[in-house]
BASEVEX-669073 format. One record per residue (C-alpha): residue in one letter; z, x, y. Coordinates in steps of 0.001 Angstrom, whole numbers, plus 500000, padded with zeros to 6 digits. Each point is the difference from the previous one (the first is absolute). Layout:
BASEVEX-669073
<resn:a; pz:Z; px:X; py:Y>
...
This chain:
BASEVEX-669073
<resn:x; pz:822491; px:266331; py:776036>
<resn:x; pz:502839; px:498821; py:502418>
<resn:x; pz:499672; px:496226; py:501244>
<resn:x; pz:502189; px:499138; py:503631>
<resn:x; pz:500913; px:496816; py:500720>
<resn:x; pz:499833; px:499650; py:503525>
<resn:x; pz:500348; px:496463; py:500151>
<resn:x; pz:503434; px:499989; py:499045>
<resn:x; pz:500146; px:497326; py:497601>
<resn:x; pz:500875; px:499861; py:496871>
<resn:x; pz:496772; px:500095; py:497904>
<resn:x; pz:499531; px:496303; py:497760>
<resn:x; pz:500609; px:500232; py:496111>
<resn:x; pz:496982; px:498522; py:498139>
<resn:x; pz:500796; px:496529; py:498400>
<resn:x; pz:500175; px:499519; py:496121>
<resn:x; pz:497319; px:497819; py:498566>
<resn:x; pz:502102; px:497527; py:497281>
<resn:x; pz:498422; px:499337; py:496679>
<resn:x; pz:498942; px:496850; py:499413>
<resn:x; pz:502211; px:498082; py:497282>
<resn:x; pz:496509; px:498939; py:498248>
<resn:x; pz:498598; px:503463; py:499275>
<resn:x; pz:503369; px:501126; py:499176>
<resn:x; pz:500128; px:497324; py:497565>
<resn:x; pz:496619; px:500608; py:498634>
<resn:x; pz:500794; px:503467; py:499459>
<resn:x; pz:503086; px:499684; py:497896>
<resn:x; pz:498321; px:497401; py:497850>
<resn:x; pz:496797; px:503004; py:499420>
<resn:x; pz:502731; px:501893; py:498913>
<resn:x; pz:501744; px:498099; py:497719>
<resn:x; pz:497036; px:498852; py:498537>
<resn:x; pz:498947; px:503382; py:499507>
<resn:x; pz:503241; px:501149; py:498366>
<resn:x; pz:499442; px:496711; py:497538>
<resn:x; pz:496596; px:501185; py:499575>
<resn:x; pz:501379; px:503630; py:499256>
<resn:x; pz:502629; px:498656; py:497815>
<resn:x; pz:497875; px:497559; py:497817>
<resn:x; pz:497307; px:502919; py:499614>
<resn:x; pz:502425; px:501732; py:498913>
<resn:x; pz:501733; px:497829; py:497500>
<resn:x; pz:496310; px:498997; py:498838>
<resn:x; pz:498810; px:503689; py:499577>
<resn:x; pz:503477; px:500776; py:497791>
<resn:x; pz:499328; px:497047; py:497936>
<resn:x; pz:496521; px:500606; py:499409>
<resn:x; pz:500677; px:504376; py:499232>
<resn:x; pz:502669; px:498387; py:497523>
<resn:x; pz:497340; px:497452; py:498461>
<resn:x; pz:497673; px:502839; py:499876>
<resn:x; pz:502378; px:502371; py:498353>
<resn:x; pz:500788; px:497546; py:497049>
<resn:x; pz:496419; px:499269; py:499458>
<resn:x; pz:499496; px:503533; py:499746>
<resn:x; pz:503124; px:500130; py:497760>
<resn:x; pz:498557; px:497370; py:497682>
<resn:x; pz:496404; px:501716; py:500246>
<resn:x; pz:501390; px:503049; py:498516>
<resn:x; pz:502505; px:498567; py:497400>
<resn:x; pz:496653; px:497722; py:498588>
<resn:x; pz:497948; px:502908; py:499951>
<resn:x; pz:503203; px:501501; py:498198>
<resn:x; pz:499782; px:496970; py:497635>
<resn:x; pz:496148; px:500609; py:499796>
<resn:x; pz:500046; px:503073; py:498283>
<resn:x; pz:502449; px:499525; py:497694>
<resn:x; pz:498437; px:496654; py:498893>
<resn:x; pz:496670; px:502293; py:499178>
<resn:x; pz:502086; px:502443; py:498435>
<resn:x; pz:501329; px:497149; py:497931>
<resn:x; pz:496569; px:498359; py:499322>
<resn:x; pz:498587; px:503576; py:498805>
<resn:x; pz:503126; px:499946; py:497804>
<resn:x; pz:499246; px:496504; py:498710>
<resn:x; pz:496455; px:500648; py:499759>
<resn:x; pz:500761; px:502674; py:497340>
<resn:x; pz:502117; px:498518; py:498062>
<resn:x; pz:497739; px:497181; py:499701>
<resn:x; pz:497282; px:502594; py:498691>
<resn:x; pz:502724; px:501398; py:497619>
<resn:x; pz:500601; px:496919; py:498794>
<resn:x; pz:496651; px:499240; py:499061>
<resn:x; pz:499158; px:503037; py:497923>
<resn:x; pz:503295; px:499459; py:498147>
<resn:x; pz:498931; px:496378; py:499236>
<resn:x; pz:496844; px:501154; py:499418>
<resn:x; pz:501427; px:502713; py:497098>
<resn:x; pz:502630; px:496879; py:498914>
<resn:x; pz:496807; px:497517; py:499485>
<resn:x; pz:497898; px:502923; py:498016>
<resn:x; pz:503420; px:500693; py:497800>
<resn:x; pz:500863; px:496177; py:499200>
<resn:x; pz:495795; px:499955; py:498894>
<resn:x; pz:500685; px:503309; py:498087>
<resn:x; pz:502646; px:498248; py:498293>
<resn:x; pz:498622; px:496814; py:499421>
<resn:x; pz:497154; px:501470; py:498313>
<resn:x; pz:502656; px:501842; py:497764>
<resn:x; pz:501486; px:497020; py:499286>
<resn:x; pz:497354; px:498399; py:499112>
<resn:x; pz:498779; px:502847; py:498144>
<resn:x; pz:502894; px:499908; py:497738>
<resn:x; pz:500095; px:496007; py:499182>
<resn:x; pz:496676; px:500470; py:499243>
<resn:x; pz:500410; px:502426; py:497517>
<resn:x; pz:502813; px:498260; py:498655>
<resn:x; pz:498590; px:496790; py:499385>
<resn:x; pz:497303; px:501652; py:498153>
<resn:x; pz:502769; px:502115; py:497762>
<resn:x; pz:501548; px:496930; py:499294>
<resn:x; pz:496406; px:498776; py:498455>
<resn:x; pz:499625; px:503000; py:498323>
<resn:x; pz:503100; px:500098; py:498211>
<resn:x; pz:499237; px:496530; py:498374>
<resn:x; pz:497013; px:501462; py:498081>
<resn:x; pz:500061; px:502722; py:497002>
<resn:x; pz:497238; px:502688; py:499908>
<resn:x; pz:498730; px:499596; py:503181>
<resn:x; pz:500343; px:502263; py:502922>
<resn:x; pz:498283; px:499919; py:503669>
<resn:x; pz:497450; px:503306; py:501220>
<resn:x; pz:499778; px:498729; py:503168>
<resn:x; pz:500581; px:497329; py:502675>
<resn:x; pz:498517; px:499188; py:503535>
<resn:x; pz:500798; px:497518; py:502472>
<resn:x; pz:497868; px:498774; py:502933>
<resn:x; pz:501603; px:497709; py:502065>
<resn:x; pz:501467; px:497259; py:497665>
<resn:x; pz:497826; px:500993; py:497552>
<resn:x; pz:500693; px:502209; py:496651>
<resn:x; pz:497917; px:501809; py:497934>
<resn:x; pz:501264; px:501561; py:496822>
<resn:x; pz:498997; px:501933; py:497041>
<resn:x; pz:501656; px:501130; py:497027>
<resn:x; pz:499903; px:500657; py:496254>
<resn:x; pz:501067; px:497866; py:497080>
<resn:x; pz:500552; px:500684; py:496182>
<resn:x; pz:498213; px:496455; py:499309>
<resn:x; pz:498229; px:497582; py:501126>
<resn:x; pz:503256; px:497587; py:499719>
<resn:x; pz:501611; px:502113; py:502081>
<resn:x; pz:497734; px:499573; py:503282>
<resn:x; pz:499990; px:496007; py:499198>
<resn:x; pz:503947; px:500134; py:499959>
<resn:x; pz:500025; px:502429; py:503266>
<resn:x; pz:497879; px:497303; py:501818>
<resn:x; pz:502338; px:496971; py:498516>
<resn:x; pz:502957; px:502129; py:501694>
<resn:x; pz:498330; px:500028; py:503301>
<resn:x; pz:499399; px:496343; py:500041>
<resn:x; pz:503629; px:499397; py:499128>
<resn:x; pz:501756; px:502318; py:501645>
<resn:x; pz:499615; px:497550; py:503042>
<resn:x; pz:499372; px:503743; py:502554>
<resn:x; pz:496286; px:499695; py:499294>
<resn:x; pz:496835; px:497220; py:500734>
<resn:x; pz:496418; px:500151; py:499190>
<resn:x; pz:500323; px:502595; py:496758>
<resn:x; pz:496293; px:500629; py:498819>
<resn:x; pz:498736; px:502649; py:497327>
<resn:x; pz:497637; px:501946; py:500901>
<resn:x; pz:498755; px:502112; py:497328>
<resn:x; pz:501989; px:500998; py:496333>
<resn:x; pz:498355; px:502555; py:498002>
<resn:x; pz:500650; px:502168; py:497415>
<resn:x; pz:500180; px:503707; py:500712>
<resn:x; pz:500233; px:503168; py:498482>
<resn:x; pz:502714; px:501696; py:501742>
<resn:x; pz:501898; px:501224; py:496809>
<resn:x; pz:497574; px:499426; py:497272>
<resn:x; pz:502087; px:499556; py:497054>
<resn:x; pz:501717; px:497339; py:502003>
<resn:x; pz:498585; px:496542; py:500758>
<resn:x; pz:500566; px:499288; py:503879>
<resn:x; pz:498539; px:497415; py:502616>
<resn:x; pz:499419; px:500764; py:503928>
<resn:x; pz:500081; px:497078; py:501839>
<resn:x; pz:499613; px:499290; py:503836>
<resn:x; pz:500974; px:496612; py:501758>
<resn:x; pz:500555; px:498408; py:503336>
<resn:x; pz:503025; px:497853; py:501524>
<resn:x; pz:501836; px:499083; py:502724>
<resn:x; pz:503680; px:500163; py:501685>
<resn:x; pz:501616; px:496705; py:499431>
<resn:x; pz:501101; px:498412; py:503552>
<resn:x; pz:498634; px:502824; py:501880>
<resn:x; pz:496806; px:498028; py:501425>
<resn:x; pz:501251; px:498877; py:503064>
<resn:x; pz:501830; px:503531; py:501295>
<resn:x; pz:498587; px:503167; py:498827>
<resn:x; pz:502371; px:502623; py:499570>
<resn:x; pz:503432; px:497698; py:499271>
<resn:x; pz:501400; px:499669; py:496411>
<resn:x; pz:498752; px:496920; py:497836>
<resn:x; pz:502063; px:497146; py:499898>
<resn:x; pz:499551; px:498744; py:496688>
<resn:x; pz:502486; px:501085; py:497246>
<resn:x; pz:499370; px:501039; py:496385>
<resn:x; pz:500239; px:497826; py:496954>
<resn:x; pz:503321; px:500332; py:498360>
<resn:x; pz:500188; px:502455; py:497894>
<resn:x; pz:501891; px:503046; py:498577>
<resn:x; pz:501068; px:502544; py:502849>
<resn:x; pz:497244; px:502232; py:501163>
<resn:x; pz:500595; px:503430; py:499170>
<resn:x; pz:497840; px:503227; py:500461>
<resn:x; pz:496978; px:499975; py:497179>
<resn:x; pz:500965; px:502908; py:497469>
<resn:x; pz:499175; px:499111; py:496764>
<resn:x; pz:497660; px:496943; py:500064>
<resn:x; pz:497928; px:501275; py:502751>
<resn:x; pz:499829; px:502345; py:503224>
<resn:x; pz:498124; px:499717; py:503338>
C-alpha cells in the first residue's frame, strides 16, 4: 500500500524513551548475582561430586578390606581347629607316655625288691590307683618274711601287708609257698600317676633278678 504525503512536511520521528539509571542498575546487580549464584553452584556441586566420589572410593576399598579380613578369619579359624586336634593328640601322647613311664619305675622298683630275696619269684602283680597287689611263690616260708622286710626298706613302698602264705603243691617233690599281699607307692599319695619321691635304702646296685628270683 502506497502512503502520499500531501501535506508536505516532513513526517516527525518518534522520540526514544531513556532507561531509567535505577532499573538499569537493578538489572546488572540480578545479573551478577545470578552469575555468583551460577558460579558458587557450581563450585559447590564439583566439590560435593568429588566428596561423593572418594566416599565411594573408600566404600569400595573397605568392602575390599572386608573380604579379605573374612578370608583371613576363615583362615585363622582353621588353624585354630588344627591346632586343637594336634594338642589334643600331643596331651593323649604325653598321658601315653607317662603311663609308660610310670609303668616302667614301677616295675623296676619292684625288681629291685625282688632281687634282694633268694627263692622267691612274683606270678603276678596289679595296681589300682596307688595301690599294689601282688602274688608270687617262695621256696620257704623265710623267704616271703625277707621279701616283705625288702619292701619296707627299700624306702619305694608304704603300707606292706600279707595277705595269705600257703603251702602248695605246684611241683610236688618240691616244698613251695604262694603268697599274696597288699602295698602302696611310696610318695605317690598326693599325685596319682607321677613317680614316688622317696629313694631306696642304700644298698648294692639293683640289677635284673636272675638267679635269686624272677618276676
Amino acid at each position: 500500500m502506497i502512503r502520499i504525503n500531501l501535506l508536505g512536511q516532513a513526517r516527525p520521528k518518534a522520540a526514544k524513551q531513556a532507561v531509567p539509571l535505577e532499573a538499569t542498575v537493578q538489572l546488572l546487580f540480578f545479573v551478577v548475582a545470578l552469575a555468583l549464584a551460577l558460579v558458587v553452584i557450581g563450585v559447590t556441586y564439583y566439590q560435593q561430586k568429588r566428596e561423593l566420589d572418594n566416599t565411594n572410593k573408600k566404600i569400595l576399598a573397605l568392602r575390599a578390606e572386608k573380604q579379605s579380613l573374612q578370608q583371613i578369619k576363615q583362615d585363622v579359624d582353621r588353624f585354630q581347629s588344627e591346632k586343637a586336634v594336634l594338642q589334643q593328640r600331643i596331651d593323649v601322647i604325653e598321658t601315653l607316655q607317662k603311663n609308660r613311664t610310670g609303668a616302667q619305675q614301677l616295675l623296676q622298683m619292684v625288681a629291685n625288691t625282688v632281687v634282694r630275696v633268694d627263692a622267691l619269684w612274683l606270678t603276678s602283680l596289679d595296681q589300682d590307683g596307688n595301690t599294689l597287689s601282688i602274688e608270687g611263690e617262695a621256696g620257704s616260708i623265710d623267704a616271703v618274711a625277707n621279701f616283705l622286710t625288702e619292701m619296707k626298706r627299700s624306702g619305694y613302698f608304704d603300707q606292706v601287708q600279707l595277705k595269705d602264705a600257703k603251702e602248695n603243691d605246684i611241683v610236688p617233690s618240691v616244698q613251695t609257698f604262694a603268697f599274696s599281699l597288699t602295698a602302696s607307692v611310696a610318695g605317690a599319695q598326693a599325685s596319682p600317676g607321677t613317680s614316688p619321691t622317696a629313694k631306696p635304702a642304700a644298698g648294692p646296685q639293683a640289677t635284673p633278678p636272675v638267679a635269686r628270683g624272677r618276676i
